[in-house]
SEBAVO-136039 format. One line per field, with one value per residue: residue in one letter; chain; x, y, z of N, C-alpha, C in turn. Coordinates in nm, 3 decimals. Each point is the difference from the previous one (the first is absolute). Layout:
BEGIN
resn	[A  ...]
chain	[A  ...]
nx	[X  ...]
ny	[Y  ...]
nz	[Z  ...]
cax	[X  ...]
cay	[Y  ...]
caz	[Z  ...]
cx	[X  ...]
cy	[Y  ...]
cz	[Z  ...]
***
This chain:
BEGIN
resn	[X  X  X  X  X  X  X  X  X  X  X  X  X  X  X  X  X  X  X  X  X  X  X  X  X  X  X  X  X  X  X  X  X  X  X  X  X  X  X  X  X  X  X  X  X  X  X  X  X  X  X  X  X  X  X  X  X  X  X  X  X  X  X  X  X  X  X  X  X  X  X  X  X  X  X  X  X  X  X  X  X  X  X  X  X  X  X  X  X  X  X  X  X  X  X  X  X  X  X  X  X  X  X  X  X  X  X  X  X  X  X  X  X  X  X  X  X  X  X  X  X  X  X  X  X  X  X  X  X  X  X  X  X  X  X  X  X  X  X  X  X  X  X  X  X  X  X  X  X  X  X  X  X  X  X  X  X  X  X  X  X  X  X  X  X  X  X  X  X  X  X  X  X  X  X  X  X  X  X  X  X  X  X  X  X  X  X  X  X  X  X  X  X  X  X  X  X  X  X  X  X  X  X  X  X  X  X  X  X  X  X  X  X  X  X  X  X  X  X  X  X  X  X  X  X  X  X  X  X  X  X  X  X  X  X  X  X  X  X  X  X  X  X  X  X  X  X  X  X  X  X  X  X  X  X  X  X  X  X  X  X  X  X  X  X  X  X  X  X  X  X  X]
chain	[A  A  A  A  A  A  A  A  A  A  A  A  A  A  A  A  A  A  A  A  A  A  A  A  A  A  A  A  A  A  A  A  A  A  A  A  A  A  A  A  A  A  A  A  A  A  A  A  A  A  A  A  A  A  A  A  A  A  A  A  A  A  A  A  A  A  A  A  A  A  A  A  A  A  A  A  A  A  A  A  A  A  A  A  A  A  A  A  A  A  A  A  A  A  A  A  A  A  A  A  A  A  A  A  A  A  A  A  A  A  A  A  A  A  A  A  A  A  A  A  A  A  A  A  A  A  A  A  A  A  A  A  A  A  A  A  A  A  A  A  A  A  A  A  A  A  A  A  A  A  A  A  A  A  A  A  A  A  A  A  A  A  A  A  A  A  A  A  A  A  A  A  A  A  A  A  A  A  A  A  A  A  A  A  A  A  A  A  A  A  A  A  A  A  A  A  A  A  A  A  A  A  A  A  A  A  A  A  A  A  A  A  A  A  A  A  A  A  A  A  A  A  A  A  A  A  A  A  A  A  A  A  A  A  A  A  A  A  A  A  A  A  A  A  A  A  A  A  A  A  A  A  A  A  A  A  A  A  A  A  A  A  A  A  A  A  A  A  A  A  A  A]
nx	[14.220  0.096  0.093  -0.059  0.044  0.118  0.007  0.089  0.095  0.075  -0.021  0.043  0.101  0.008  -0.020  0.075  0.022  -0.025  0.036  0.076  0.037  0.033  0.039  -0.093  0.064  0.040  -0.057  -0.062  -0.030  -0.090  -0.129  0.041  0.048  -0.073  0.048  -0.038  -0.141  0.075  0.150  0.104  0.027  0.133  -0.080  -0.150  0.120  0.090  -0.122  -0.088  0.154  -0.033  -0.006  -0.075  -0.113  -0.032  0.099  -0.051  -0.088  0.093  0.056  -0.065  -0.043  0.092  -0.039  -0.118  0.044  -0.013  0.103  -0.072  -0.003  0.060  0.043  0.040  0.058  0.027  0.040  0.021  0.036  0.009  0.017  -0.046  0.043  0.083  0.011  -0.037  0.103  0.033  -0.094  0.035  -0.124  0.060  -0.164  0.072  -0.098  0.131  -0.029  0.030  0.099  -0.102  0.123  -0.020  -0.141  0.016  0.002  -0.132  0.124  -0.061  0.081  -0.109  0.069  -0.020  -0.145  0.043  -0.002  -0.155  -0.063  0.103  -0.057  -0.124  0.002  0.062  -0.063  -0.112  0.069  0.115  -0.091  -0.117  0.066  0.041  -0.143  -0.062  0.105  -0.036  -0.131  0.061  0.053  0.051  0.047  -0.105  0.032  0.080  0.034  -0.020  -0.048  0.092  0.073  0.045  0.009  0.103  0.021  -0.017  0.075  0.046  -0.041  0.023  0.077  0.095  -0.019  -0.084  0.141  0.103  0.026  0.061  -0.042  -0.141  -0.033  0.059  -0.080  -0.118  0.073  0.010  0.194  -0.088  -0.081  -0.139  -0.030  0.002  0.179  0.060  -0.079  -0.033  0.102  -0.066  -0.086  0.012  0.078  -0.072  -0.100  -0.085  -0.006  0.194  0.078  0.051  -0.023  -0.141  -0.052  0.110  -0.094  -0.149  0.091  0.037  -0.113  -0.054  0.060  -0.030  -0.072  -0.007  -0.034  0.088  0.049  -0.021  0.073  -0.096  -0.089  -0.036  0.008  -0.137  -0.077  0.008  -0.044  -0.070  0.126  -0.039  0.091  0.008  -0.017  0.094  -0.059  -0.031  0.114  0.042  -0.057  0.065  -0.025  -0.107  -0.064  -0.042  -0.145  -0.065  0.073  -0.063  -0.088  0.017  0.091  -0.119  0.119  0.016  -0.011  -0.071  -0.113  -0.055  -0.057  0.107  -0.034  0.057  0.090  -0.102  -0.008  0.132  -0.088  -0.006  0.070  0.049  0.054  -0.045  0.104  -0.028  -0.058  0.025  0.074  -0.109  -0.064  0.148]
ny	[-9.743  0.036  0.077  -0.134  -0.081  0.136  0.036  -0.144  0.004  0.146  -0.077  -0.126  0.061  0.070  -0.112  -0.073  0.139  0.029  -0.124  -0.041  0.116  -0.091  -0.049  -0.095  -0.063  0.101  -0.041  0.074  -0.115  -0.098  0.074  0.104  0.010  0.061  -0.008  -0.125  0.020  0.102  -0.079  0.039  -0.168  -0.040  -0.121  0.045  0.047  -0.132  -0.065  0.014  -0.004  0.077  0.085  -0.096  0.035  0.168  0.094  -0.065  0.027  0.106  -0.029  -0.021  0.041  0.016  -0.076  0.024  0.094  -0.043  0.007  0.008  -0.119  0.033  0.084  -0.077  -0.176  0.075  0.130  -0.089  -0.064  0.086  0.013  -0.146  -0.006  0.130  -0.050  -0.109  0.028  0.008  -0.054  0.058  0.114  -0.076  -0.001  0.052  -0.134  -0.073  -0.105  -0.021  0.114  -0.119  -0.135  0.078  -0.011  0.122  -0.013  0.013  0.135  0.046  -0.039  0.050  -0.003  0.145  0.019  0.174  -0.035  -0.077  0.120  0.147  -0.079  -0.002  0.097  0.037  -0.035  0.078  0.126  0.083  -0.071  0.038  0.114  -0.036  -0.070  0.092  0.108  -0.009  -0.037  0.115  0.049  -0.095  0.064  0.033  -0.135  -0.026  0.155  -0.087  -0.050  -0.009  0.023  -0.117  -0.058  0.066  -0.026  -0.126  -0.004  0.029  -0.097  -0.097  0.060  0.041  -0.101  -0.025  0.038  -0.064  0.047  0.065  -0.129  -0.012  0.126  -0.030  -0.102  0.071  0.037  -0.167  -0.032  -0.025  0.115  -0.113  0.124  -0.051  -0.053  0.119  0.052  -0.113  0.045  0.163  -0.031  -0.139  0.037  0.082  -0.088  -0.012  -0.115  0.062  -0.070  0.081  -0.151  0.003  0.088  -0.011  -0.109  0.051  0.045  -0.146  -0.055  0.143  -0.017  -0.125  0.062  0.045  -0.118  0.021  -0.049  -0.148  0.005  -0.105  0.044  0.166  -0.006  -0.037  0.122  0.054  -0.149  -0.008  -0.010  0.053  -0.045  0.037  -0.065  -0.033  0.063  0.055  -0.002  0.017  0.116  0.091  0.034  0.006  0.044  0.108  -0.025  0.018  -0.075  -0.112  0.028  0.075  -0.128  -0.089  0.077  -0.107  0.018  -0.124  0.038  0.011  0.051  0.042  0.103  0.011  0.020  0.072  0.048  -0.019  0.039  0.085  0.016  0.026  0.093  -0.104  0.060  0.031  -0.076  0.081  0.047  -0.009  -0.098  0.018]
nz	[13.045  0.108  -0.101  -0.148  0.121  0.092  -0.092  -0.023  0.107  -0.037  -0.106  0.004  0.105  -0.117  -0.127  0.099  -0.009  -0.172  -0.022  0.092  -0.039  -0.088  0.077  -0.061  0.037  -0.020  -0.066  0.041  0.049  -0.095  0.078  -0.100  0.101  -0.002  0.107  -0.032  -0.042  0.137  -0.025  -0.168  -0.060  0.014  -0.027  0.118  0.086  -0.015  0.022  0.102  0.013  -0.134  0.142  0.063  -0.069  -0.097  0.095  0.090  -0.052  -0.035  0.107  0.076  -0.063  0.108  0.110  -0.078  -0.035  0.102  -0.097  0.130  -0.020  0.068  -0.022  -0.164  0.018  0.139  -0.130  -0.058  0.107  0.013  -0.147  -0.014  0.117  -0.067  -0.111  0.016  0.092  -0.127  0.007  0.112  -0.038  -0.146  -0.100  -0.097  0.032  -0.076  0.012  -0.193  -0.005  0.086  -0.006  -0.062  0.060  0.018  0.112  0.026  0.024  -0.015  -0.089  -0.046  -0.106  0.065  -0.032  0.043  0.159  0.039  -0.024  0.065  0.169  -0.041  0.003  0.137  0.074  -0.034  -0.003  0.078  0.109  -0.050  -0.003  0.099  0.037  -0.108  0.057  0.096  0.014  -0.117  0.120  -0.106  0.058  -0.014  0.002  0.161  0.005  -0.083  0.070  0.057  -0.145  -0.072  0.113  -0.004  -0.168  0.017  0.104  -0.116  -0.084  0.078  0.050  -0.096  -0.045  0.161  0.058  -0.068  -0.092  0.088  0.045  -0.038  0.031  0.065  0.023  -0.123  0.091  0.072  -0.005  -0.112  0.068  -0.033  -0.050  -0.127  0.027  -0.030  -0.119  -0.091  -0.059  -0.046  -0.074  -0.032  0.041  -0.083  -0.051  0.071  -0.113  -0.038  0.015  0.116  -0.004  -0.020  0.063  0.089  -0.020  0.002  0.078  0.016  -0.025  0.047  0.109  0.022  -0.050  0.159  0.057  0.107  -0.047  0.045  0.130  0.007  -0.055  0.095  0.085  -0.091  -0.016  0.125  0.064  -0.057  -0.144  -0.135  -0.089  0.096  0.077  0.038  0.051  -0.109  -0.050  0.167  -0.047  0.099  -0.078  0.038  -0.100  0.056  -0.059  0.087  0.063  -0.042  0.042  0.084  -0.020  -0.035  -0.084  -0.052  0.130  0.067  -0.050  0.122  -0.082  -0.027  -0.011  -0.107  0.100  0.136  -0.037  0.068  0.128  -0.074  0.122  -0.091  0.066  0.023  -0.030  -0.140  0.006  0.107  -0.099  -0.064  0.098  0.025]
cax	[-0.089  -0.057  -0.126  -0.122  -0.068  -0.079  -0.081  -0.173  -0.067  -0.054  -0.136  -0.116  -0.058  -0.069  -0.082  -0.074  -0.049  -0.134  -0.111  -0.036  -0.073  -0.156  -0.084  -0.126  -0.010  0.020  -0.173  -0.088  -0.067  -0.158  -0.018  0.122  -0.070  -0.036  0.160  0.144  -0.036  -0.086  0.054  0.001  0.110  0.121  0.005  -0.065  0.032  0.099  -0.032  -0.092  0.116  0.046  0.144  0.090  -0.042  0.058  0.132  -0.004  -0.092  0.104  0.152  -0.096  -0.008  0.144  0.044  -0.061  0.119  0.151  0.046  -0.002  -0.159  -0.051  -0.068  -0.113  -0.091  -0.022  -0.061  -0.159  -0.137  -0.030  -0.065  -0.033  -0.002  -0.078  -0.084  -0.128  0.020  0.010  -0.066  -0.113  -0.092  -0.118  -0.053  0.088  0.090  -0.005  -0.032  0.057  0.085  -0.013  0.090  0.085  -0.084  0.103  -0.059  -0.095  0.063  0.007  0.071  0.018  0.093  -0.047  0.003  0.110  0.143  -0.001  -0.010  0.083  0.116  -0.036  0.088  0.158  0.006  -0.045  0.165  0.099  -0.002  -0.008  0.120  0.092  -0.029  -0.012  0.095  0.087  -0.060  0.072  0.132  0.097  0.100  -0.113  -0.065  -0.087  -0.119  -0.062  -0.134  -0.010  -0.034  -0.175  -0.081  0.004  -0.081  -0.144  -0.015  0.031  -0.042  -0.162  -0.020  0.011  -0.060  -0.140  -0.022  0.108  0.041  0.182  0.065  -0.029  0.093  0.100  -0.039  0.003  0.154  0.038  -0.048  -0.053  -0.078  -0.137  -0.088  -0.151  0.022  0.013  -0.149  -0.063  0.079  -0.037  -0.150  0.032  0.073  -0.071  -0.064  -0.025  0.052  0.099  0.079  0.138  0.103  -0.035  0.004  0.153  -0.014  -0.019  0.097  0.106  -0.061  0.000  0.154  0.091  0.104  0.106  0.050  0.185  0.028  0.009  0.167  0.051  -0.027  0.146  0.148  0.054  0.082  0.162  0.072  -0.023  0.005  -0.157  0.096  0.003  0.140  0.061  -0.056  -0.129  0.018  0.044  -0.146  0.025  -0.134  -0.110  0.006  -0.146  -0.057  0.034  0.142  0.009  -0.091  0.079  0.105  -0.061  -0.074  -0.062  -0.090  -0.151  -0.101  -0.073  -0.084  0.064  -0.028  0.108  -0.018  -0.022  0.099  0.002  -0.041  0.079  0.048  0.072  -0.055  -0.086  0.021  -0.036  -0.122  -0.089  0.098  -0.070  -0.079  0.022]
cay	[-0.101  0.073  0.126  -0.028  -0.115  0.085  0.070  -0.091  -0.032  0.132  0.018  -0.041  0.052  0.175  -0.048  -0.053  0.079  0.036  -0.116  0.012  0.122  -0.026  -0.149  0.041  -0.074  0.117  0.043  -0.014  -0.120  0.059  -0.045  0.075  0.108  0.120  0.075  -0.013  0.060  0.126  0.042  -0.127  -0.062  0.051  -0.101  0.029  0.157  -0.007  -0.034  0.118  0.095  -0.011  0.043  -0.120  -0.165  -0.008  -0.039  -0.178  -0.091  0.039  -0.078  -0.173  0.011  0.056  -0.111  -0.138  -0.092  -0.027  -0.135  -0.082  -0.087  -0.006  0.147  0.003  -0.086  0.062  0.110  -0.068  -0.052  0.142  0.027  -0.046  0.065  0.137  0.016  0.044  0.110  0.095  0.036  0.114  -0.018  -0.026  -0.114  -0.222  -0.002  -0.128  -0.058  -0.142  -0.021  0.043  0.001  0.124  0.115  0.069  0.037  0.149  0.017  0.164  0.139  0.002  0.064  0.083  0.017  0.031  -0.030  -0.148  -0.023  0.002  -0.135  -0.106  0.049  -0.002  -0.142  -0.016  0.019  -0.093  -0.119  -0.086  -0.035  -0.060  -0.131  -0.039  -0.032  -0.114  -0.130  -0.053  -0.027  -0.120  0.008  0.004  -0.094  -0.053  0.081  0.069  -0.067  0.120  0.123  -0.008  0.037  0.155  0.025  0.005  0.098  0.156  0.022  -0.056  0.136  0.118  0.011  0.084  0.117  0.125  -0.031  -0.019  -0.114  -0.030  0.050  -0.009  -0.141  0.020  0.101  -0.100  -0.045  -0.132  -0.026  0.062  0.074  -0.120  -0.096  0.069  0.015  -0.125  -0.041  0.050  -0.019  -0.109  0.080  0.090  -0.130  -0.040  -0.097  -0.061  -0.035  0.132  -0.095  0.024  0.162  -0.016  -0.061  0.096  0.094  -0.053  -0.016  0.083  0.068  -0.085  0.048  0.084  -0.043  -0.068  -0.165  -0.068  0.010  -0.135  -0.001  0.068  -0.092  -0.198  0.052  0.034  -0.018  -0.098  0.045  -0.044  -0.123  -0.129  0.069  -0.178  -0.049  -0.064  -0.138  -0.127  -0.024  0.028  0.101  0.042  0.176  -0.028  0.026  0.131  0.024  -0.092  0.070  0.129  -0.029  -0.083  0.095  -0.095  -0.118  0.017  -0.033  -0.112  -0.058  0.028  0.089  0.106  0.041  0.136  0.100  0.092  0.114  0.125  0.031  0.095  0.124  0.023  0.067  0.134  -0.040  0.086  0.135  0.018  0.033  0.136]
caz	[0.053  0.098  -0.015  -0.050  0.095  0.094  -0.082  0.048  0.150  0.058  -0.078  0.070  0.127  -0.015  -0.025  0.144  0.104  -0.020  -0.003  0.127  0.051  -0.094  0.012  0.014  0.135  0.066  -0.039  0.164  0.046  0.089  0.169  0.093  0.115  -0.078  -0.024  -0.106  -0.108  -0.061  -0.063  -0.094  0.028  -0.076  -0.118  -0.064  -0.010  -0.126  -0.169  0.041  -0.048  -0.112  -0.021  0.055  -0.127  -0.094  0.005  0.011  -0.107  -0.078  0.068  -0.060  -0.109  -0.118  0.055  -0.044  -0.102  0.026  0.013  0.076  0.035  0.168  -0.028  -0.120  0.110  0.068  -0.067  -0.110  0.125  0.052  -0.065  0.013  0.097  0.015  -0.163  0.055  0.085  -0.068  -0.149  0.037  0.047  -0.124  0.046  -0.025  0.157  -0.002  0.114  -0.002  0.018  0.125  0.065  0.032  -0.038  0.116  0.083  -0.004  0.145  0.019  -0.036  -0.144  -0.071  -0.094  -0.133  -0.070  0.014  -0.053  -0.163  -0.073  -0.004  -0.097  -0.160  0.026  -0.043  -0.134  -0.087  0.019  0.036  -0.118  -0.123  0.077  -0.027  -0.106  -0.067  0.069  -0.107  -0.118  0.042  0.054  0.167  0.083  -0.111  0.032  0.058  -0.055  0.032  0.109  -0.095  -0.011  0.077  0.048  -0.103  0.016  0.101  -0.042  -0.125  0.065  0.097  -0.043  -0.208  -0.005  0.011  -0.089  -0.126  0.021  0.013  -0.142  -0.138  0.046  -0.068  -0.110  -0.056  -0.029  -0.124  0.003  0.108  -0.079  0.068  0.060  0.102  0.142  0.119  0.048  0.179  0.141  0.016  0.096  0.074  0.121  0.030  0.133  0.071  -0.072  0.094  -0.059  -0.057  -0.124  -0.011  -0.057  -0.075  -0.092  0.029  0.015  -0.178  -0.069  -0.005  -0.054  -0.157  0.064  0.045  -0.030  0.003  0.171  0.015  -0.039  -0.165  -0.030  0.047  -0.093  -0.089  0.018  0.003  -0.121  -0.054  -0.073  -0.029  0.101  0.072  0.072  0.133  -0.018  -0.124  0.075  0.101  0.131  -0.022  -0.112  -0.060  0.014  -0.086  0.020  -0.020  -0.111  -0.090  -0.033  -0.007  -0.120  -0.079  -0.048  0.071  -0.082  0.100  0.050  -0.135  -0.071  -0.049  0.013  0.164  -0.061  0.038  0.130  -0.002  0.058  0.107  0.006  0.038  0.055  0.192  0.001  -0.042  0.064  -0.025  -0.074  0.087  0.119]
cx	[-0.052  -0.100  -0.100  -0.064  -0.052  -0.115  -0.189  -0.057  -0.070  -0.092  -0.124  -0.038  -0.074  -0.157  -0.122  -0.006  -0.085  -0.086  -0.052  -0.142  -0.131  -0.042  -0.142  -0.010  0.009  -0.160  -0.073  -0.067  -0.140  0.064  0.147  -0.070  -0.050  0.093  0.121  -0.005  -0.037  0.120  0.007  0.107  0.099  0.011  -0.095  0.007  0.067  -0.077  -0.080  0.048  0.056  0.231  0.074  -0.052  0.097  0.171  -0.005  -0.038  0.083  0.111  -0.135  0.014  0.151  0.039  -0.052  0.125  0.146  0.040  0.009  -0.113  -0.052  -0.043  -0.137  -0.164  -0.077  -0.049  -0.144  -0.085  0.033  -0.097  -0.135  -0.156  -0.104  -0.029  -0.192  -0.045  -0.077  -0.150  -0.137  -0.087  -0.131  -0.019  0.037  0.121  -0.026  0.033  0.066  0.170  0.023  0.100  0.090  -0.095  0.008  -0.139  -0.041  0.010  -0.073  0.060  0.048  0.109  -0.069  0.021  0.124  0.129  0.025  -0.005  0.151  0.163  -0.080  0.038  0.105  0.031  -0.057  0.107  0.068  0.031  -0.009  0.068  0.099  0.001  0.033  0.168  0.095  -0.046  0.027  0.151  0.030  0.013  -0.142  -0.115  -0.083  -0.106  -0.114  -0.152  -0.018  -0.014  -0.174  -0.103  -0.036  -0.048  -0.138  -0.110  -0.033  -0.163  -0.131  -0.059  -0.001  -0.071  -0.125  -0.008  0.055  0.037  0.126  0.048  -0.025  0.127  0.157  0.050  0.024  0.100  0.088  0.042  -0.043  -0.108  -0.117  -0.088  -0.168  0.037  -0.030  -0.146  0.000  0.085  0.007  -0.147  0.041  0.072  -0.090  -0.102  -0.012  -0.005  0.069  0.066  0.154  0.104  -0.055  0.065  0.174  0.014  0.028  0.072  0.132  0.020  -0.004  0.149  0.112  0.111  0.109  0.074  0.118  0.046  0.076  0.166  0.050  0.039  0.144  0.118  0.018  0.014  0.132  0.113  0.056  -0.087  -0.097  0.068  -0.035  0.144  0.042  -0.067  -0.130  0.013  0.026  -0.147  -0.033  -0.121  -0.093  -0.046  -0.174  -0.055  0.049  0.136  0.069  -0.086  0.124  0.115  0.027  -0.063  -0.175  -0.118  -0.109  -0.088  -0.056  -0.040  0.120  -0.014  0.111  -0.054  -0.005  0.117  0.021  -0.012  0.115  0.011  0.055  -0.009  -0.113  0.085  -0.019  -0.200  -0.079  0.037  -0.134  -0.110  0.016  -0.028]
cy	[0.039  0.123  -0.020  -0.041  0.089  0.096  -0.072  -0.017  0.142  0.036  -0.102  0.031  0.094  -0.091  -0.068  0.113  0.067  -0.071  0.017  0.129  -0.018  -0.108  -0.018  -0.052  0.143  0.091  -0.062  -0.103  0.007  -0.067  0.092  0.109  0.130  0.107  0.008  0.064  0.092  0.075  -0.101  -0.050  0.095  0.024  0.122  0.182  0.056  0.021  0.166  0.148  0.029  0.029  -0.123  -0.155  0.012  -0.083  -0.142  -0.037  0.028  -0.073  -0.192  0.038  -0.003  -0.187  -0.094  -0.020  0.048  -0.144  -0.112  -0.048  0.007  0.154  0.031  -0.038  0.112  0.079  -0.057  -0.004  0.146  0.050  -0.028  0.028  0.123  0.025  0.040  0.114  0.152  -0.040  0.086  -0.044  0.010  -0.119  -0.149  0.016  -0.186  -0.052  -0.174  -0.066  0.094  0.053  0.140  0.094  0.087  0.032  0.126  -0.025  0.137  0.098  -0.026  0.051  0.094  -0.067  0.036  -0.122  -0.136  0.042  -0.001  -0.144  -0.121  0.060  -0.058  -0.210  -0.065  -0.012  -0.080  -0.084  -0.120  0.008  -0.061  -0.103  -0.098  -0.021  -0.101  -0.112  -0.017  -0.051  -0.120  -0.017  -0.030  -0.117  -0.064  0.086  0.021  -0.053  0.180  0.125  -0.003  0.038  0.134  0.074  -0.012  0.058  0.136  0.016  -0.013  0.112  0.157  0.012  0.017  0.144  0.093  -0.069  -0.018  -0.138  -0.039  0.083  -0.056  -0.145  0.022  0.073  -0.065  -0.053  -0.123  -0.072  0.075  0.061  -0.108  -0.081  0.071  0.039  -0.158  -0.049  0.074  -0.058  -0.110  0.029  0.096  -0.135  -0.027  -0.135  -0.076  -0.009  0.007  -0.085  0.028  0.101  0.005  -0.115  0.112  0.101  -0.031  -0.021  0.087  0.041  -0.112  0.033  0.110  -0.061  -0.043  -0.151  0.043  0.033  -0.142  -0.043  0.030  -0.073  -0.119  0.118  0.047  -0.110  -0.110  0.069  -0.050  -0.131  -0.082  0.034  -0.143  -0.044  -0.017  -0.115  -0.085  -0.074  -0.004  0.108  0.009  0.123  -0.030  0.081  0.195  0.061  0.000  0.126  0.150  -0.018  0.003  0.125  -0.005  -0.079  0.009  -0.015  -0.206  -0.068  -0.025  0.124  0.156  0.117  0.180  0.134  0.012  0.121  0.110  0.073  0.132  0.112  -0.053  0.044  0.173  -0.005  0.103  0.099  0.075  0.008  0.114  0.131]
cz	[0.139  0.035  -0.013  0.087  0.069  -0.086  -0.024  0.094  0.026  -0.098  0.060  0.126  -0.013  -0.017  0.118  0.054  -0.026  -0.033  0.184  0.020  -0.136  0.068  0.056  0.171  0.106  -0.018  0.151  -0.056  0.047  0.162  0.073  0.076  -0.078  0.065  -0.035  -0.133  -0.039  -0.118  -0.091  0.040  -0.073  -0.155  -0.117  0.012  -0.103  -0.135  -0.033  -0.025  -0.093  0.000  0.044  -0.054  -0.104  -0.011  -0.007  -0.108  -0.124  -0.013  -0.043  -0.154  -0.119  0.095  -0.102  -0.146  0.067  0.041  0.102  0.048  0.119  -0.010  -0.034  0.107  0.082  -0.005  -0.053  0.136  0.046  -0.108  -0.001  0.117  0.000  -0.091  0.094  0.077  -0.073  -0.062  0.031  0.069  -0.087  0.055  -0.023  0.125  -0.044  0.134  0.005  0.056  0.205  0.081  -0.026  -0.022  0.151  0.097  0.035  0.143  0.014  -0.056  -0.167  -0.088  -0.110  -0.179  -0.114  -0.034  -0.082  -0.175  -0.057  0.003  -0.079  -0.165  -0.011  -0.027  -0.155  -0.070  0.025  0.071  -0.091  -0.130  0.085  0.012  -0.126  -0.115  0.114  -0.040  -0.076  0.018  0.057  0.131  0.074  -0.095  0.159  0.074  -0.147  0.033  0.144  -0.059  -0.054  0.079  0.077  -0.109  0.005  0.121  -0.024  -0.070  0.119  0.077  -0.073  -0.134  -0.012  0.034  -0.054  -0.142  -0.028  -0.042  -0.139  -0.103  0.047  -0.073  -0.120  -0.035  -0.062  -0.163  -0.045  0.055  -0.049  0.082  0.057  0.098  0.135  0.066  0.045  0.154  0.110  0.004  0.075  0.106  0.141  0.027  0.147  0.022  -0.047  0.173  -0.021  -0.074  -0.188  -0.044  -0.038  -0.137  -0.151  -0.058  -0.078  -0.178  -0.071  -0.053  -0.083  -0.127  0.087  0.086  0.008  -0.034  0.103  0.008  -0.047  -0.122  -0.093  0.020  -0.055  -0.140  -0.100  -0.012  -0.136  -0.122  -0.106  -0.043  0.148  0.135  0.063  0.103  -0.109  -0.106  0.110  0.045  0.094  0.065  -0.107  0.018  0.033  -0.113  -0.063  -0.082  -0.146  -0.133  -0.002  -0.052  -0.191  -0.069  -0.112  0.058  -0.051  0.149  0.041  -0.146  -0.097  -0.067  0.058  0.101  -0.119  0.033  0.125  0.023  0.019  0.088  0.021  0.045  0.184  0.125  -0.014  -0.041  0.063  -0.024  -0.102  0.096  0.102  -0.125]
***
């Protein structure tokens, strides 16, 4: 128990210190003295550096499924963050999702460097995202997954094909859904709550049931368990439906297969 505790604290400190050296608040400020600017912020030497982005953005990337929410949390708003950073200097330059659109400080991120860390996020950022969203343990980041998804798709799917095939790698997941949800998606005037909206739908058949769910699972058996013949608790819908081999739908109409799951933690083993 001790070990585990210091093991969380020296993982999330590693986590605030490279969140600290990404933070956009470290990006020069309009009205800063033009000598303050004849160099880049920290924030933005780091990113500008393939020998010192890559390592970080490697270590964010192995943080977004580790088991601790305050990590996960932190890693996603960094992401978040420098996704834009990267999408060059082609001409789709969206403009709807403002609040993290990065400031034209002077010092651009070569072409090369931005093409090969928006791959790098194409991949496995976004396979990172995408299998922690399927992961239980992470039921209440999943609006913050979403949204770093869609982040992905709104910024990189005009410029690279990576994310799309990555989507359609997906099992269960229709090649027609996936253009229509990057087309709405790349859209100039969905608002980033839609946009994770969209995201969130597409994926639903991956999604984890909630830790709550689980836990009225577990704890009460398909027959019924004493605390629920006392009536001390009620089983929420949800609950009631996975429990109820048999259940039926809203109409009455015999509930459809549950989807098959299986395998989806090797789901990218065919895409690599």
């Amino acid at each position: 128990m001790k070990a585990e505790s210091i093991l969380r604290q020296l993982t999330y400190s590693a986590v605030l210190m490279v969140a600290d050296v990404l933070d956009p608040a470290r990006a020069p400020k309009p009205g800063e003295a033009c000598e303050e600017q004849k160099f880049p912020s920290l924030r933005k030497f780091c990113l500008m550096n393939p020998a010192i982005a890559v390592p970080l953005l490697v270590f964010c990337s192995h943080a977004i499924q580790m088991h601790d929410g305050r990590c996960c949390g932190v890693v996603l708003r960094v992401f978040k963050s420098i996704v834009p950073e990267f999408r060059g200097t082609e001409r789709h330059k969206p403009a709807k999702i403002a609040e993290t659109a990065p400031l034209d400080d002077g010092f651009p991120i070569a072409e090369e460097t931005a093409g090969e860390i928006r791959e790098f996020i194409s991949t496995e950022v976004l396979k990172a995202a995408i299998s922690s969203l399927h992961d239980a343990y992470f039921v209440d980041s999943q609006k913050d997954l979403g949204s770093l998804i869609a982040h992905i798709l709104y910024y990189y799917a005009p410029l690279t094909p990576t994310p799309r095939a990555i989507l359609v790698s997906l099992p269960g997941i229709k090649e027609e859904d996936v253009d229509q949800a990057i087309k709405y998606i790349s859209g100039q005037n969905l608002h980033s709550r839609q946009q994770r909206a969209i995201v969130l739908d597409l994926l639903k058949d991956l999604k984890g049931v909630s830790i709550s769910e689980l836990g009225k699972l577990s704890k009460s058996g398909v027959g019924g368990s004493s605390s629920s013949s006392r009536g001390k608790s009620k089983r929420s819908k949800m609950a009631q439906e996975f429990m109820t081999p048999a259940a039926t739908g809203p109409a009455g109409a015999p509930r459809g297969k549950t989807p098959d799951l299986e395998g989806v933690a090797g789901m990218f083993d065919e895409a690599a």
